[in-house]
N, C-alpha and C positions, 0 to 999 in steps of 0.2 A: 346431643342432638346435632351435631355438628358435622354434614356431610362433605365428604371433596368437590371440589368445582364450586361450593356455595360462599355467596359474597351476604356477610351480614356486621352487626356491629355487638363487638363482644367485651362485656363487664359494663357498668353504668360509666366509670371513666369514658370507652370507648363511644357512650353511647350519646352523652354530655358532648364530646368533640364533635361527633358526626363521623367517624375513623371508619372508611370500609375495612375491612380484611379479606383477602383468600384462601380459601381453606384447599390444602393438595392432601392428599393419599397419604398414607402413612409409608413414610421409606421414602420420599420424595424432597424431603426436607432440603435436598444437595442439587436437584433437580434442574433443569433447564427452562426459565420465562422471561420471556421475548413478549412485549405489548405494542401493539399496534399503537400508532400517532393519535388514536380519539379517545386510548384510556393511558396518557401522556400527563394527564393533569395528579392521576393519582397512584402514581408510580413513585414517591419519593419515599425512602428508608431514613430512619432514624438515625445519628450517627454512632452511637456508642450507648452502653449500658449506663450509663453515667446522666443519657440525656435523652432515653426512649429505646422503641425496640423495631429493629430493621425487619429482623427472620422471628419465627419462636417455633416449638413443638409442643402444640401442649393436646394431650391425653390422646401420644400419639399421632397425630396430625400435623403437618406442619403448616404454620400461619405465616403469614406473609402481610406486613400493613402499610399503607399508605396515608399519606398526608400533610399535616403539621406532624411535629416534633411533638411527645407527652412528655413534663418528666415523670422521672423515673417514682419518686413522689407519691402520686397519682397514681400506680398500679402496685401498688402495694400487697394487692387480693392475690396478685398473681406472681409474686414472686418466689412461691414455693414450688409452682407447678411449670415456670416456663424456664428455659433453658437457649440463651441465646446462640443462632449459629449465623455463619460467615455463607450465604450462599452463591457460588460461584455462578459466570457468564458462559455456560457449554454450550454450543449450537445447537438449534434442533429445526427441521425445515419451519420456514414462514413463508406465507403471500402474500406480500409486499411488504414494504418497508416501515419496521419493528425503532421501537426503542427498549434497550434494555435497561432493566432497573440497574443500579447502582450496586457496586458493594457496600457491605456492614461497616467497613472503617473507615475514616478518613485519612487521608495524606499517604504516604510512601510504608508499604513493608521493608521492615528490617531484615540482613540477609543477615543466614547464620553463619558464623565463624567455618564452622566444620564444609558448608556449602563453599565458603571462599576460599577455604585450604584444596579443593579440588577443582575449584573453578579458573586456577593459571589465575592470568593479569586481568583480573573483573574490573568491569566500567564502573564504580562505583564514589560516592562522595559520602563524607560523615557526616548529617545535618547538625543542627544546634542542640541537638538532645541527645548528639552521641550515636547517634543511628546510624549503622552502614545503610545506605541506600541506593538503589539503582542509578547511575550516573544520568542527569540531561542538560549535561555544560557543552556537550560537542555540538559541533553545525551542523558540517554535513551527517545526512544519513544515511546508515545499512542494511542493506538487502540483502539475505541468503538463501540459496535455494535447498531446499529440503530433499535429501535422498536417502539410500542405505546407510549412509555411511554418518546422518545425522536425524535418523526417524526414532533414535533409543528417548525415554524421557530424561537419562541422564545429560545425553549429548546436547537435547533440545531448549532445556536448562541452561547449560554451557554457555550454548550458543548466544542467548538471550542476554545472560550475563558479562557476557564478553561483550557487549553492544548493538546485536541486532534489534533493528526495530520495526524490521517488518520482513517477515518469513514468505518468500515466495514459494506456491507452488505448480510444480509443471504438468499440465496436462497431457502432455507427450507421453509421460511412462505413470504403470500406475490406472488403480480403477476408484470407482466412486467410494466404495467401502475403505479402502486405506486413504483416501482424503479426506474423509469424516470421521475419522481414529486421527488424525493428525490437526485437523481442525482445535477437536476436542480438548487436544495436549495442550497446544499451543495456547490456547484458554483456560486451562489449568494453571498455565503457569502464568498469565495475564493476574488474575485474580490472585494468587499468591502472591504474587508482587507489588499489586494494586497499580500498574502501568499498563495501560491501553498499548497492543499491540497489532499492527497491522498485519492483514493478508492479501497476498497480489495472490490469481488465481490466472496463470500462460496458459492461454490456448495453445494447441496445435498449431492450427492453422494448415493451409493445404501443402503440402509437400508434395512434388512431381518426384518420382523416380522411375527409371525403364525397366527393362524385364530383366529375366533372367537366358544365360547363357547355358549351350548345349555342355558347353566344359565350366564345371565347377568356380575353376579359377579365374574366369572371363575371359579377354582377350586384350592380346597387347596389338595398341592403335598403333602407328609410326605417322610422322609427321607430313604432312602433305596427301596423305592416304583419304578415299573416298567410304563414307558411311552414312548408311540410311537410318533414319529410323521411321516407324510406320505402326500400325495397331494392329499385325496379324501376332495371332497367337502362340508363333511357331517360335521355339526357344530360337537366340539369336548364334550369330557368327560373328565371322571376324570382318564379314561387311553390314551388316542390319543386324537392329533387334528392337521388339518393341519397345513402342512410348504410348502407355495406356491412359493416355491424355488428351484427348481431341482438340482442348481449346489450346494449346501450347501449337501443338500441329496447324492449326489454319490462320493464329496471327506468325507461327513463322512466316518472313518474307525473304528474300535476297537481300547479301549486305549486314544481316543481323547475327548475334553470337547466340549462342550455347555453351551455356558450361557445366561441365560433369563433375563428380566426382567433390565437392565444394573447391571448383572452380583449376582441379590439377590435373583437368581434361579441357581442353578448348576446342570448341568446332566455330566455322563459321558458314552461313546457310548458302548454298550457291542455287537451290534448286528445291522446285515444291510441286506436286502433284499429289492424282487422287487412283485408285488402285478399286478396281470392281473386280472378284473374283481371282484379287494374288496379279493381277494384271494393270500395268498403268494403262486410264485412259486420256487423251486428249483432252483438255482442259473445256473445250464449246461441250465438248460430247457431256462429261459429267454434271455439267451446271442445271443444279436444281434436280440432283438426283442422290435421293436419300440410300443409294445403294453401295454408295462410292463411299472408301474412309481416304484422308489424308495422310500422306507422306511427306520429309522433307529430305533433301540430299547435301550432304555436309562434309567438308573440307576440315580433317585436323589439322590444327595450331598450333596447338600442344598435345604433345605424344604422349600415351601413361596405360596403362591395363584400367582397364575397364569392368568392373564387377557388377553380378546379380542386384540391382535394388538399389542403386546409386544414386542420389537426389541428383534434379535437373536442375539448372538457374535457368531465367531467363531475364538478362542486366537491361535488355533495349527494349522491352515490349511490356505493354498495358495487356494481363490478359483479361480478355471479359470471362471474368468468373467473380464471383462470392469469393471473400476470405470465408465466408464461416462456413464452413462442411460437418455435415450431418454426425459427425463425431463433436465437434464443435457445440451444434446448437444444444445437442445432449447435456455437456458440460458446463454450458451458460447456463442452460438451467438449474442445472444442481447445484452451481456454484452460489447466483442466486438466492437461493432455498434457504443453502448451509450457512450465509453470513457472511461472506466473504467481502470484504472493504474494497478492493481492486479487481476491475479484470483486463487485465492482456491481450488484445488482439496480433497475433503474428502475421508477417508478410501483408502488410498493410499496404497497397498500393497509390488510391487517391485519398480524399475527406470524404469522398464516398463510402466509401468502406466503412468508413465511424460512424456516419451516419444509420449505415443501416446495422450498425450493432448496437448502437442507441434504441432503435428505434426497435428491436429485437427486445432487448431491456425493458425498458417500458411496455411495451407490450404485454412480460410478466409482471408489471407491477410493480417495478423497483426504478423509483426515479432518484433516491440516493445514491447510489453505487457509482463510485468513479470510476471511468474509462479510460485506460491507456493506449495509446499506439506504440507499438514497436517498429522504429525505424531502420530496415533494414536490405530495402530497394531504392535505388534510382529516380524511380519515378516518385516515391513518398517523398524525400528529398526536395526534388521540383513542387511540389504541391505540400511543404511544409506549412506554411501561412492557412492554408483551409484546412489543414488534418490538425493543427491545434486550434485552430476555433472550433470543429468538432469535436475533440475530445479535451478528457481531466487532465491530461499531463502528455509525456511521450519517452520511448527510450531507445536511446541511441545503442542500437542492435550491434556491434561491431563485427560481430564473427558474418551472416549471411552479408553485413553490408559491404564486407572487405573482399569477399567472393565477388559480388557483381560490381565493383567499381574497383581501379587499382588500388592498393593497400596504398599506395603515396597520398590520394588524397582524402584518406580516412582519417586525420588529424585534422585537415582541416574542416572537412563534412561536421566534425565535431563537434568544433566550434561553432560554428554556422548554426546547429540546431539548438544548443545551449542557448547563444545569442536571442536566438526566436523564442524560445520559450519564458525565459528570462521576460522578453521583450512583452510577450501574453500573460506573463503573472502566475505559467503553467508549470507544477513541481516535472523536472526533467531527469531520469536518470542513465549513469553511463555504463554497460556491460559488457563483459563478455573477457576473458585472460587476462583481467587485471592482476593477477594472482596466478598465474595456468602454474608455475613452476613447483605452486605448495602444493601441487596434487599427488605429489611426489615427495617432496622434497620440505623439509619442516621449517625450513626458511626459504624465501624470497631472492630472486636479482634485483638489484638497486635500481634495473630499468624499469620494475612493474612499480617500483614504490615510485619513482618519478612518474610514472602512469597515472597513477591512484592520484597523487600532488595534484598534477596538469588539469587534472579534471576537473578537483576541488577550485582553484585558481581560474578555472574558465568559467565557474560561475553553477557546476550541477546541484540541484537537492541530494542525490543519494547515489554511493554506487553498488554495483551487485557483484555479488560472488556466484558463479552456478557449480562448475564440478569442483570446484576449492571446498566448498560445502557439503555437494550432493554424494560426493564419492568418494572424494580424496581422503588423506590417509591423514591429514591434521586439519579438519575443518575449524575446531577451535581457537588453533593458532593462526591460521588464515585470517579469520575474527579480529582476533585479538590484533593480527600488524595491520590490518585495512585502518582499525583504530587510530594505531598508534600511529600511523602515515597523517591521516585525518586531524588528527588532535597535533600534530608537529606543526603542519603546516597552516592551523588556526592561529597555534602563539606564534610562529613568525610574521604575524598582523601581513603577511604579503595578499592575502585574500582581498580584492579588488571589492569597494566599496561604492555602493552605485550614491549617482548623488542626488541629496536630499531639498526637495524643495517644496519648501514650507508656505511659499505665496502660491497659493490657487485655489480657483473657486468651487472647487469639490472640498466640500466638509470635513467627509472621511478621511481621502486623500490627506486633507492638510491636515490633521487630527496625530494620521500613521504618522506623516512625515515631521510632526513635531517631537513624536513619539520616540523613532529611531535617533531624532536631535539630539535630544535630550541623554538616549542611553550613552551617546558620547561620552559624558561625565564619566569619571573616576570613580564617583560612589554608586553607580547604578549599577546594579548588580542582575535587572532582568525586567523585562516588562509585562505585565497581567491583562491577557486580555479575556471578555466575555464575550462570547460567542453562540448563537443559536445552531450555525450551519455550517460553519467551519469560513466562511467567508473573508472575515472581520484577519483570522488569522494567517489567511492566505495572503491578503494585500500586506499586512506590516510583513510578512517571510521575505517578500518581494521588494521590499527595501534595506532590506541584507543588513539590518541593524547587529551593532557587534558583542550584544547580550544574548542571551537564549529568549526565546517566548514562552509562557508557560498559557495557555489556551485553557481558561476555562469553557466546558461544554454544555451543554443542552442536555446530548446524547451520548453516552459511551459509545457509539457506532461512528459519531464526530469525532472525536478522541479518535477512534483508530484510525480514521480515513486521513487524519492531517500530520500520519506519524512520516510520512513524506516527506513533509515540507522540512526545508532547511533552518535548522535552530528552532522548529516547534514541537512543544512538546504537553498533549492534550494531556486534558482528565476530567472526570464526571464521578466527584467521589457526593459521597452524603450530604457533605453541608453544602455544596454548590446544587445538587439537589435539592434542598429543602428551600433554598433561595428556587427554584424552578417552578417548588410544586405551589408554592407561595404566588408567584406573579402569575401565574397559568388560572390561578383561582381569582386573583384581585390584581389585575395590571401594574395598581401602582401603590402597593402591599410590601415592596424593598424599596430601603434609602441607601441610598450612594455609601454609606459609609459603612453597614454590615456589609453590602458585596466588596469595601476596600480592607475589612477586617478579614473576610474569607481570601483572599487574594492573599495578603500577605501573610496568614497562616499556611498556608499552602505552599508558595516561595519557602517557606522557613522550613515545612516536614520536608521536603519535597528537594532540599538541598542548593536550594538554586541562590541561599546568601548566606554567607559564612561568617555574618557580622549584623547584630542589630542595627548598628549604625550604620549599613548599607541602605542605598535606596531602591526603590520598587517602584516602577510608572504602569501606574496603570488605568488601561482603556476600555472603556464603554461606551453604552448609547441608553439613554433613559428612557423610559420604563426599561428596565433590567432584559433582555433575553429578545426583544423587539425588535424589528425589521425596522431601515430607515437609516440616514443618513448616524455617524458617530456622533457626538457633541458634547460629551465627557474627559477632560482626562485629568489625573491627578499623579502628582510625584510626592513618595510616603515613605516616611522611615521605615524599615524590615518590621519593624517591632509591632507596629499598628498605630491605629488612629489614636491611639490614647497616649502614645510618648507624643504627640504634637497638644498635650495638655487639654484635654476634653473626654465626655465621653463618648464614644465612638458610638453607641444607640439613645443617644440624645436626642429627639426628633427641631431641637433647637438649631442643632452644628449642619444639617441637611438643608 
């Protein structure tokens, strides 16, 4: 009797708990569900066969249950006819913002031998049970960008295994169907691993470039030479050619650059006017005449051929336009839809700009989704301080930001934004040829690995790879040495430590910062924190504690959004669930000491102590999963509550 889409309660076991179920289609058992924040309380899966049942198919249908834990015990009736399966997190659109259920297992999947025989130098750690398991001992984080040369599911794998932790992808090339075929993968191999994996989602953003030329090959400028550009249609010469951009044309002024070609063309504006019918008119005459287009008249600087379709800069001028163009809003939506943890706004000029892509955001419905700025104009720079209070994070754009200001002071701009974001508590990352050589070449120069170092030492969350990844001919081993640059210059302790102070009248604050004290010791091996909204884990990143964080989650969508932050490393497996779906039902339904038995279960699959006798600090806020000041913290043997000689569900030792 048992239809799809029907919620009822099945066997008297089931019926004795109160356990809803859902019932999906038959074939759907592997299927994609994504629940909204109001059916959040009864979203929690079982962990294992041993102690209930997460997934089932029975007679055909696949079931799905929520709630407490049964054991196994207790379904006795049904053990002939259910068959437990592992159902993965695949995208499928939503309207607004979802939580997804959990995986079936808890802690860390095991990688197989024959996967690391082809995986090169995998980021991996052996837990205490012998496990190979995905490495999350490094700080800084990795970003790759996803192209031909890493869209194979072998490659994507690779990749992952090598130490990416959050797969960018670019809006620029590329349509919606092959981003939701990549989406998909990438979540494939999420849940195969049982590691939450992020997705930055790069806008376009508006690109100026001019026309095209009557000769193929453009035209060669010579220096000091006179050239227009203007909005008639008529292919160009070797003095004018279009610029099908009107707002670049009428904030030109006199005194101000242009630059072509990214930047190995240089004009400067000496002259501006408006042209009615291929004719200039007198500047009184045109005013207030929607007939007239603008022109500007420009002076090369630097001499260089000039080809069809060549992006414009414009390094001294605010233009009044939108970053987001109607290719743009297309893509925020879908990005949206598909689940996407990050989005990228490019050519981000003021905190306006963020603002109104926020406010684009919400609009559709998604008030989790964190927001980047790409910093890679002049004027974002000057208006740093209001573009990170606007937005989730930011990233130092290097390539367009080395175009519009001299490459000499792109080291130091660098620092400069690190510093500020740092200073906001906002994850920052740095891009753009940290790596350019391996696109080629299957090793690196010692100057990008000094690149990669500087960056890590200035204080970034994560840095990115784009064509080392997307095209190049060893994306893996580009991986693989960002790593090992990363991981060198972790153990040389040179990584600059911000300093900890533990007197002050914010709770939390002084909570974190007893928190990071404490990992000081020799035996702390990592600190545990619980988290609704990723908050809690953002401020302890922020004090650059010299352990890893392990983030317990609310959300697997939390888990991916904080794969950013430096030395955190989220998850939302079963049994932190069933702590979820527990307090969602009765507030104060956990005691402190089952969430520090899950904590330091988790440290231990999860590879993050190599030693029972290792210590584990970990932070909370009571009632479990609750909004409010922190006011919890406890320092614990690896082992659990119960090598400190008690039992750890005692409601006495609470």
């Amino acid at each position: 009797s048992l239809v799809p889409g029907s919620m009822m309660n099945v066997l008297p076991c089931f019926v004795e708990l109160g356990r809803p179920v859902e019932v999906l289609p038959a074939g759907q058992g592997r299927a994609p569900t994504r629940f909204p924040r109001a059916q959040q309380a009864q979203r929690a899966q079982a962990q294992s066969t041993s102690t209930g049942i997460a997934g089932a198919v029975l007679g055909g249908l696949a079931i799905r249950s929520f709630g407490n834990r049964t054991p196994l015990r207790s379904l006795t009736k049904l053990t002939a006819r259910v068959s437990i399966v592992d159902i993965p997190d695949i995208p499928t659109e939503v309207d607004g913002d979802s939580c997804t259920p959990p995986w079936k297992s808890t802690g860390a999947a095991e990688i197989a031998d024959e996967v690391l025989e082809g995986a090169g130098e995998a980021d991996y750690v052996v837990n205490l049970e012998g496990k190979k398991v995905r490495g999350c001992l490094k700080g800084a984080k990795q970003v790759a960008t996803l192209g031909p040369a890493s869209a194979s599911d072998e490659m994507l794998e690779r990749l992952f295994l090598s130490g990416v932790d959050t797969f960018r992808l670019n809006f620029s090339h590329g349509d919606h169907e092959e981003k939701t075929d990549l989406i998909k993968r990438i979540r494939m191999v999420e849940t195969k691993y049982r590691h939450p994996i992020g997705i930055l989602a790069d806008m376009q953003g508006p690109k100026q470039r001019c026309g095209k030329f009557a000769d193929p090959n453009g035209v060669e400028l010579l220096k000091g030479q006179m050239f227009r550009f203007d909005m008639l249609p008529d292919l160009g010469d070797v003095n004018r050619v279009q610029l099908p951009h009107p707002e670049i044309l009428e904030a030109l002024k006199p005194g101000k650059q242009l630059l072509l070609d990214d930047g190995n063309i240089r004009m400067e504006i000496v002259g501006c006017g408006r042209l009615l019918d291929g004719k200039e008119v007198p500047v009184e005459e045109a005013q207030g005449s929607k007939e007239t287009t603008p022109f500007v008249d420009c002076k090369v600087t630097v001499a260089g051929r000039l080809k069809a379709n060549k992006g414009v800069n414009t390094p001294d001028v605010i233009l009044a336009m939108s970053p987001i163009t109607e290719k743009d809003k297309k893509d925020i939506d879908f990005a949206c839809r598909a689940g996407v943890d990050w989005i990228a706004m490019s050519f981000v000029q003021t905190s306006d700009d963020m603002k109104e892509l926020r406010q684009r955001v919400l609009n559709l419905g998604f008030r989790e989704i964190k927001l980047l700025a790409k910093i890679e104009k002049p004027s974002a720079v000057e208006d740093i301080e209001g573009i990170l209070e606007a937005s989730d994070g930011v990233m130092v754009a290097r390539g367009d930001l080395g175009v519009e200001m001299p490459p000499e002071e792109v080291p130091f701009v660098q620092k400069q934004i690190i510093r500020a974001a740092n200073e906001h508590g906002k994850p920052v990352i740095v891009a753009t040829q940290m790596l350019e050589s391996m696109i080629k070449n299957p090793t690196p120069t010692r100057a990008e690995c000094s690149d990669i170092a500087n960056a890590i030492l200035d204080g970034c969350d994560a840095v990115m790879l784009s064509g080392e990844s997307a095209v190049g001919e060893y994306p893996a081993q580009a991986v693989t040495m960002q790593r090992r640059v990363i991981e060198r210059t972790q153990a040389n302790g040179a990584v600059v430590e911000k300093h900890v102070d533990t007197d002050t009248e914010d709770d939390t604050q002084n909570i974190l910062a007893t928190a990071a004290a404490l990992a000081k010791g020799k035996k702390v091996a990592a600190i545990v924190v619980f988290t609704a909204t990723g908050k809690t884990a953002q401020l302890l990143a922020n004090q650059r504690p010299r352990v890893p964080i392990l983030a317990i989650c609310k959300c697997l969508e939390v888990a991916r959004r904080i794969s950013l932050l430096r030395g955190v490393y989220g998850t939302s497996d079963a049994d932190s669930q069933q702590l979820v779906a527990r307090v969602e039902r009765e507030t104060n339904s956990v005691r402190f000491s089952e969430a520090v038995e899950v904590a330091c279960s988790l440290a231990r699959e999860k590879g993050f102590v190599d030693s029972l006798e290792q210590d584990v600090v970990v932070v909370s806020r009571l009632p479990l999963f609750s909004q409010g000041r922190l006011n919890t913290i406890r320092i614990v043997k690896a082992e659990g509550l119960q090598r400190d000689g008690y039992d750890s569900f005692d409601p006495e030792y609470d």
